[in-house]
Structure formats: structure tokens, C-alpha cells
C-alpha atoms as an extended CHARMM CRD file, in Angstrom:
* protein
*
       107  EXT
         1         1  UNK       CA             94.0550000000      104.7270000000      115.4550000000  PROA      1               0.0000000000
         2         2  UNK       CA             97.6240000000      105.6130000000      116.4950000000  PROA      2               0.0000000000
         3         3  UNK       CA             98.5560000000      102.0880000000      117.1730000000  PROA      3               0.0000000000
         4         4  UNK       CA             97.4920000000      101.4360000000      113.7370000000  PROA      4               0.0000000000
         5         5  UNK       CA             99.9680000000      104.5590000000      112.7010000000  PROA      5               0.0000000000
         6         6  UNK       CA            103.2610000000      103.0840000000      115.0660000000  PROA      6               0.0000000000
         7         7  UNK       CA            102.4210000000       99.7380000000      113.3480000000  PROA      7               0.0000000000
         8         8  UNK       CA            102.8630000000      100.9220000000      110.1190000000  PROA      8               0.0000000000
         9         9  UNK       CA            105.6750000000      102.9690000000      110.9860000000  PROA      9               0.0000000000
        10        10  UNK       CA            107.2660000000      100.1960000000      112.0220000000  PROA      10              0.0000000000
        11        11  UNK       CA            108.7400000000       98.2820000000      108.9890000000  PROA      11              0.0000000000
        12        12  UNK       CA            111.2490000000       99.8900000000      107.3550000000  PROA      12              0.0000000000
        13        13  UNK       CA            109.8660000000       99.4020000000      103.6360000000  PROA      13              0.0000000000
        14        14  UNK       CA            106.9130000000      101.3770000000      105.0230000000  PROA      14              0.0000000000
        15        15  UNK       CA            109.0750000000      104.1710000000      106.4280000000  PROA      15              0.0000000000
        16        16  UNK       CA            111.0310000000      104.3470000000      102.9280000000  PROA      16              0.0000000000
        17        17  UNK       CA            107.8640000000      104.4910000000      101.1030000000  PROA      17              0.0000000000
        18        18  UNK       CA            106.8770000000      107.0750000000      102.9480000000  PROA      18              0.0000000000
        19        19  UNK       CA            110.0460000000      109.0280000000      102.6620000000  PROA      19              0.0000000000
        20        20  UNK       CA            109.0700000000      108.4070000000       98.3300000000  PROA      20              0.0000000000
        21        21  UNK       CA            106.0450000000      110.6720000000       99.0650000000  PROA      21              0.0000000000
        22        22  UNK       CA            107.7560000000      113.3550000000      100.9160000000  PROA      22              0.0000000000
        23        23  UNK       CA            109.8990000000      113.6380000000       98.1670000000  PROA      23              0.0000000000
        24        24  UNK       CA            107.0320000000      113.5940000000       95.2150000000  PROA      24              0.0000000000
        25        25  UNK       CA            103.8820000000      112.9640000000       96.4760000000  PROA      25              0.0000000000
        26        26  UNK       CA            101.0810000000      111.6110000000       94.5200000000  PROA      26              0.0000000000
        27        27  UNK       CA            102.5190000000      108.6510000000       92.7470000000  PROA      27              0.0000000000
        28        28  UNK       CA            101.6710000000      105.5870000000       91.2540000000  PROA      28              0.0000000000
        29        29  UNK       CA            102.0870000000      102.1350000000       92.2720000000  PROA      29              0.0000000000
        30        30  UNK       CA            104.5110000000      101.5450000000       89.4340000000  PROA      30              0.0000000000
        31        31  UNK       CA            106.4180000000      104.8890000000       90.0950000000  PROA      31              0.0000000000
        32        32  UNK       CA            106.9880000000      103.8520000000       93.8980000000  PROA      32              0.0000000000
        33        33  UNK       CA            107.9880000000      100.0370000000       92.9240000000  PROA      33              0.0000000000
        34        34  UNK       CA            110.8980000000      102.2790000000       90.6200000000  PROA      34              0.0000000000
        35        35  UNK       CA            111.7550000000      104.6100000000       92.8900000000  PROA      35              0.0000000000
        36        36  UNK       CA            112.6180000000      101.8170000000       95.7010000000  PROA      36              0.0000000000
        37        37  UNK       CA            114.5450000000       99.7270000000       93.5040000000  PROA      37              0.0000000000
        38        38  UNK       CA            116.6760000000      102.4560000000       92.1540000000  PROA      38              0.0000000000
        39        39  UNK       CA            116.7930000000      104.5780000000       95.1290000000  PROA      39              0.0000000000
        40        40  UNK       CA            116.7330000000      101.5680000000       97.8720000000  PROA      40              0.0000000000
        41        41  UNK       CA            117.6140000000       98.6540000000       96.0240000000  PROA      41              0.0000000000
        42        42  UNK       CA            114.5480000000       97.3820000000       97.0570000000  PROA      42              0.0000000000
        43        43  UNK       CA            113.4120000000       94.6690000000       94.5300000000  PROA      43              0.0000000000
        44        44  UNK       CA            109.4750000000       93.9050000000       96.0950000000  PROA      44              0.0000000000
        45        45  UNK       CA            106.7610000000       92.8240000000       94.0500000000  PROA      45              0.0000000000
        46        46  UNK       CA            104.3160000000       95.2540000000       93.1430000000  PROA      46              0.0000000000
        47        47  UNK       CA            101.8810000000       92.9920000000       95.1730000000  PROA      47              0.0000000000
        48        48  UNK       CA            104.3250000000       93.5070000000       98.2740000000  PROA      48              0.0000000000
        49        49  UNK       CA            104.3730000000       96.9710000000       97.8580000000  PROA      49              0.0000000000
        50        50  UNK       CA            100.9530000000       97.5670000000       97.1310000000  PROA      50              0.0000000000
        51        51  UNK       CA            100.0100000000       95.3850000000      100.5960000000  PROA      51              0.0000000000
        52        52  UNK       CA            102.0370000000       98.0080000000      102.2370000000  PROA      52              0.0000000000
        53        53  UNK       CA            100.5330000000      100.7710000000      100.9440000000  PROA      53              0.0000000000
        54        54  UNK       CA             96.8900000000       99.1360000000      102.1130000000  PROA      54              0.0000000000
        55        55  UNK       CA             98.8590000000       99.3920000000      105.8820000000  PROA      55              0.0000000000
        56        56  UNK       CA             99.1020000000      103.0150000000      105.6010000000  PROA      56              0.0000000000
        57        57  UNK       CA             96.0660000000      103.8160000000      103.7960000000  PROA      57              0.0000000000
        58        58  UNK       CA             94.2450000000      101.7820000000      106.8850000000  PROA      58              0.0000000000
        59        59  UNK       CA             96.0860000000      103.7310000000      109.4180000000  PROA      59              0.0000000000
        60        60  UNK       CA             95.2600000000      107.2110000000      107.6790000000  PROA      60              0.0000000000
        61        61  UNK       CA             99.0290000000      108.1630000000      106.5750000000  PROA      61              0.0000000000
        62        62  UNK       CA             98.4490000000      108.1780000000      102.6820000000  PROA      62              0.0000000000
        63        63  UNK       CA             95.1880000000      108.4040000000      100.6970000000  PROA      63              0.0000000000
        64        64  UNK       CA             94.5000000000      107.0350000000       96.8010000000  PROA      64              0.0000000000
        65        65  UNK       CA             92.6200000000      108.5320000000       94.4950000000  PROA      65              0.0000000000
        66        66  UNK       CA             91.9310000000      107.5710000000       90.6170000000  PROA      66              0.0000000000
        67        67  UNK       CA             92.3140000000      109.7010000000       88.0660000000  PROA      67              0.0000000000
        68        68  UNK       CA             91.2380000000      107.6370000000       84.9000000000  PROA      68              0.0000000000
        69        69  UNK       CA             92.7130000000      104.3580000000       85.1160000000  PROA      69              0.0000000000
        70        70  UNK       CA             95.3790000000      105.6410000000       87.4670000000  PROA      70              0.0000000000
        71        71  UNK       CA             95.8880000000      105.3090000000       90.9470000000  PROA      71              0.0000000000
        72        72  UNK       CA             97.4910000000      108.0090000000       92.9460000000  PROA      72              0.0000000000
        73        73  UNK       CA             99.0920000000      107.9580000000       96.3600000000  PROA      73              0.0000000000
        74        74  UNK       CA             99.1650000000      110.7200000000       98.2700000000  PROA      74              0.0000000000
        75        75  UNK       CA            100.9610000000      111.6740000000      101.6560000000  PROA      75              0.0000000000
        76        76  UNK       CA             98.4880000000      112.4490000000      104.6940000000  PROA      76              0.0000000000
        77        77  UNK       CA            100.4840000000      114.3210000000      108.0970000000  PROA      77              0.0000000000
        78        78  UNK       CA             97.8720000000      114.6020000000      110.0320000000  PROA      78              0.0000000000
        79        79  UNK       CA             97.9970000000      111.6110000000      112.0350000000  PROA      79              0.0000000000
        80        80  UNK       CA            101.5890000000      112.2810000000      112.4160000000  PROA      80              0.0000000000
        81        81  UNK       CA            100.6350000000      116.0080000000      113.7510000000  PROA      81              0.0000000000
        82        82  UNK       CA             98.6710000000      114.7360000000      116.0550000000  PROA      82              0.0000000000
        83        83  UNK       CA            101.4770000000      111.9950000000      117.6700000000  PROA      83              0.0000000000
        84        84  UNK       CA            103.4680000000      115.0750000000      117.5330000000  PROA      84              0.0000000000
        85        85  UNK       CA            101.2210000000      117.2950000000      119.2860000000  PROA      85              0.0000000000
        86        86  UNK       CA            100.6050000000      114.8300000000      121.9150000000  PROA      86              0.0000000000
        87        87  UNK       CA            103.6040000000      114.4470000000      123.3530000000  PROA      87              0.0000000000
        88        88  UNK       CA            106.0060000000      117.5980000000      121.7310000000  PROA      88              0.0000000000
        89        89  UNK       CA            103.2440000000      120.3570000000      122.3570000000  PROA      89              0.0000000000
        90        90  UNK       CA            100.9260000000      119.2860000000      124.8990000000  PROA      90              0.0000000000
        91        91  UNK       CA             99.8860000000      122.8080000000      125.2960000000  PROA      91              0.0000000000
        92        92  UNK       CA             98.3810000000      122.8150000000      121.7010000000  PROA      92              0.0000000000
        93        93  UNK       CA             96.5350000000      119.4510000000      122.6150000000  PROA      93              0.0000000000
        94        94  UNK       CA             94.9670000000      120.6070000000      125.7690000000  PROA      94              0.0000000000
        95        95  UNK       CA             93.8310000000      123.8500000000      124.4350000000  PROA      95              0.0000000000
        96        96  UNK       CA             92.0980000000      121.4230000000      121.8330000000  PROA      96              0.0000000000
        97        97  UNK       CA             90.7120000000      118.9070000000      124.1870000000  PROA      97              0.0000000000
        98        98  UNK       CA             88.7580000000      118.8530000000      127.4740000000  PROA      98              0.0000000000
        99        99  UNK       CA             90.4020000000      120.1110000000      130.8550000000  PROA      99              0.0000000000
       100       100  UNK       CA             92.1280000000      116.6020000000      132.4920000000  PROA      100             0.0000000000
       101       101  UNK       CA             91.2700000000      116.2430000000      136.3820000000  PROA      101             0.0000000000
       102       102  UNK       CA             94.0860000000      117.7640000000      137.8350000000  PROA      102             0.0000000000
       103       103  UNK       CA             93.1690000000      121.1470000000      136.0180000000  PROA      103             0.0000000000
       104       104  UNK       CA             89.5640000000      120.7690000000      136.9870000000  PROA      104             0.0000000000
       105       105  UNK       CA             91.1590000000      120.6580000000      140.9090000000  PROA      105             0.0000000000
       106       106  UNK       CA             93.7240000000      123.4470000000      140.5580000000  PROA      106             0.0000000000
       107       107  UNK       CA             90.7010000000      125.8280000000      139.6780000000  PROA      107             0.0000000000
């Protein structure tokens, strides 16, 4: 799963779109397509956008949900917590996750 979270972090139109939902989350397709042509100058098509928000709904960094004939978009950190946890506090992710090897030995 975090290759499938560094892939969609990869493309830039993801990262802005992302950026979008830090700024107001739970958004519309049509408010996002807005924001990134005012904002960005981005001029995608809605299908374009909407194929990158299927990227990071696959790898777990935003989540839809319907209210009425609506779709909402909504910002999900937790697979970027646990990146950051992985490498930036390892102590947090070993008091999470079973003793590796070496700690087994040193006991």
C-alpha cells in the first residue's frame, strides 16, 4: 500500500489536489476542477481530474462519500502518518509493531 501512496504522490496535479483539500476539505468534483484552474491555472477535464482522484482514493489518501446527489472528497492522513512514522519516529513504529531480530538478540 505505500507504493500505491508514493505513486500517487508523484504527479504534481495529484500533489496540488491534495494541497485543495488541506485547504477545504470535503469538496466536490466541480469545486476542485475551479479551484485548480483559478488557483493553478490548471485547465483538466473533469474526467482528468476525476481519474486522479480514483489514484488517491485507491491508495487510501482521500475518501468520497454522497450526500444526495453529491459527491464529496475528503482528505485521509493516515497513510501519510504512517510513511512519517516509519522513517521520522521509528520509536513510535516499533513500540507499535513486533520486536525486529536485533532486539530479540540484545535481550
Amino acid at each position: 500500500m505505500t507504493e500505491d501512496v508514493f505513486k500517487a504522490l508523484a504527479d504534481p496535479t495529484r500533489r496540488r489536489i491534495l494541497d485543495e483539500l488541506v485547504e477545504r476539505d470535503g469538496q466536490t468534483l466541480f469545486e476542485i476542477c475551479a479551484r485548480l484552474v483559478t488557483k493553478h491555472g490548471l485547465g483538466l477535464s473533469r474526467q482528468a481530474i476525476s481519474q486522479h482522484l480514483a489514484v488517491m482514493e485507491s491508495a487510501g489518501l482521500i475518501h468520497s462519500r454522497r450526500q444526495g446527489r453529491y459527491k464529496f472528497h475528503d482528505l485521509n492522513t493516515e497513510p501519510l502518518e504512517r510513511i512519517v512514522s516509519r522513517w521520522l519516529r521509528p520509536d513510535a513504529r516499533e513500540s507499535t509493531h513486533e520486536d525486529s531480530p536485533d532486539q530479540r538478540l540484545r535481550r
